[in-house]
C-alpha positions as CSV (number, residue, x, y, z in Angstrom):
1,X,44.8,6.0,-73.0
2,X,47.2,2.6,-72.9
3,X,50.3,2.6,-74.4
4,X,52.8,-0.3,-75.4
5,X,56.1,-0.6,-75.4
6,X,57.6,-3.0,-77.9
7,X,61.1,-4.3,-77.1
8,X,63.3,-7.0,-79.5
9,X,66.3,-7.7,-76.8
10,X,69.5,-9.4,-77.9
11,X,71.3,-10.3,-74.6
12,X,75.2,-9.8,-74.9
13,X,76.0,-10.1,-71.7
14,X,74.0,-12.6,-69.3
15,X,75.6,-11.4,-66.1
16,X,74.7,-7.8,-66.6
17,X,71.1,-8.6,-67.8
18,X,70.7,-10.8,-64.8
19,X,71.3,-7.6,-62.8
20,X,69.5,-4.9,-65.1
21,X,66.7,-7.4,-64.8
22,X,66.6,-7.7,-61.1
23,X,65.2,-3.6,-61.1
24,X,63.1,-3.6,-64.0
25,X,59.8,-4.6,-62.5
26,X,59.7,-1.8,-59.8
27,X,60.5,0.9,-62.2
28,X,57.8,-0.4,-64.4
29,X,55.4,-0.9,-61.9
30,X,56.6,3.0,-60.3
31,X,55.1,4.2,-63.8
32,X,52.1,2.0,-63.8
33,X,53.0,-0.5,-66.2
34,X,53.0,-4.1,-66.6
35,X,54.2,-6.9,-68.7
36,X,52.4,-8.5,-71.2
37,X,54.7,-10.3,-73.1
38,X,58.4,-10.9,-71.4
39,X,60.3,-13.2,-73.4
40,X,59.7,-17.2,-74.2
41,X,60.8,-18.5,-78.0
42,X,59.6,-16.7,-80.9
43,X,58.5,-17.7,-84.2
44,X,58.4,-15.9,-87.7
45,X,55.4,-16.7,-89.4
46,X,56.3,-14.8,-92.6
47,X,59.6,-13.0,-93.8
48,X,63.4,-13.9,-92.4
49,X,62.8,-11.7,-89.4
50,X,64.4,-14.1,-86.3
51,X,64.3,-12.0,-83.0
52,X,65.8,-13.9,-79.9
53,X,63.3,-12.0,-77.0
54,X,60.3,-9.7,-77.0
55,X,59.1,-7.8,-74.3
56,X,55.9,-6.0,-74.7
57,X,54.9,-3.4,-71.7
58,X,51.3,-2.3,-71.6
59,X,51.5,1.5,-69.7
């Protein structure tokens, strides 16, 4: 059965995600998942809802 993980991210410190996102990728991939969505601008079709990054992770 796939799973997805859904992520809204709000980056307060671009220096430490730099790093944190530097070993990401291996411990997804150690657990078999993938990205399927990893940020890029997004846009609110309805309601005031304004994230500043997704991430989606299919496992």
């Amino acid at each position: 059965m796939t799973a997805y993980l859904i992520v809204e991210v709000e980056t307060t410190d671009a220096e430490l995600m730099a790093e944190y996102r530097k070993h990401t990728p291996g411990l997804i991939a150690q657990f078999g998942g993938k990205f399927i969505v990893r940020g890029g601008e997004c846009d609110c079709l309805e309601g005031g809802w304004t994230p500043s990054r997704m991430v989606v992770i299919e496992f």
